[in-house]
C-alpha positions, 0 to 999 in steps of 0.5 A: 500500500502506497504511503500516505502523503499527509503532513502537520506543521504549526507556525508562529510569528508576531502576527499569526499563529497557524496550526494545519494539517493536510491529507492530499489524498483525502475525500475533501473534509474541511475543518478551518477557522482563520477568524475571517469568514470569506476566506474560512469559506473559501479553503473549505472549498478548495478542499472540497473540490480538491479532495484534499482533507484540510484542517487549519487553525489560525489566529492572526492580528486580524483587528489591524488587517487580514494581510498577514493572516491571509498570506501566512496561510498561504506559506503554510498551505504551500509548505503543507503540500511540499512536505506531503508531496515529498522528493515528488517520485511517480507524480503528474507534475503539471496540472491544469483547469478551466473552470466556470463559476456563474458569469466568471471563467477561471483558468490555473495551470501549475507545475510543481518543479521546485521552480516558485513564479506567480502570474496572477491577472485577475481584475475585478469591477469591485475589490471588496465582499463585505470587509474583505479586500480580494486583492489579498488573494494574490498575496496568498496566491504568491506565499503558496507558490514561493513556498511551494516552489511551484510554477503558478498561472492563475487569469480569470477570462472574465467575471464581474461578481467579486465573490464568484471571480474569488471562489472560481480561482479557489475551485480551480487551482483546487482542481489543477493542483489535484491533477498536479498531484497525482501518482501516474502510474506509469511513472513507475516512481520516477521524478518527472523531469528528464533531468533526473532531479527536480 
């Protein structure tokens, strides 16, 4: 039987205080509370239409601004799946979706080399759901590839209605990464990458 890719960590700063477990290959069980609403919503979905099983406790400075919470749950998402991911033997490597929410269409391509770079072109006609400034996705998106080390394109085709152009990209990098993800086969445990390393 196959090991379990699963990984813990907890990290603290003067900011934040971040506790969080991952199963990548899980059934899409959620469990987080960051003290921000939106955002709790939106990680509840990209575990859900990832299948990964996601807990996360954080607790931020959150009365001064959402920033730090937001991108210091990226660098923990993002070193989360680089510790389960491990030395990266068998799997697929690159992962790609395009997906529709509503009047938004969404597309993420990733690779998962070990190469960190964020393309993030995304406007919106509002920047705001409720307190919520969705420009910090792109923060969050940025903290997740660097520490990662991932190759991360993320455009929203169009879309109008904040919520839905967020929740698009959530559901779609949920849905690359998954596809990143995954054991192949016929890799028969080898790196994907011709080099011999990644």
């Amino acid at each position: 039987m196959a090991e379990e890719r699963i990984a813990s960590l907890k990290r603290t700063t003067k900011e934040t205080s971040i506790e969080a477990e991952l199963k990548i290959d899980g059934t899409g069980i959620a469990n987080v509370d960051t003290g921000i609403p939106f955002f709790d919503h939106m990680l509840t979905l990209f575990a859900g239409h990832g299948l990964f099983d996601l807990t996360v406790k954080a607790e931020g400075d959150i009365d001064v601004d959402y920033h730090h919470t937001v991108e210091d749950v990226g660098i923990v998402l993002g070193d989360l799946f680089k510790q389960a991911l491990g030395d990266k033997a068998g799997i697929t490597r690159y992962g790609f979706f395009i997906l529709p929410m509503d009047e938004c269409l969404t597309r993420v391509a990733i690779d998962l080399g070990n190469r960190p770079f964020l393309q993030y072109n995304v406007v919106s006609p509002t920047n705001y759901v409720r307190d919520f400034n969705i420009i910090l996705i792109k923060e969050f998106c940025r903290a997740f590839s660097n520490t990662l080390g991932s190759n991360l394109h993320i455009e929203l085709e169009y879309g109008e209605e904040p919520h839905h152009i967020v929740e698009s990209i959530f559901k779609c990098m949920a849905r690359a990464i998954d596809a990143a993800s995954r054991v192949d086969p016929r890799m028969e445990g080898r790196l994907p990458s011709t080099k011999g390393m990644l």
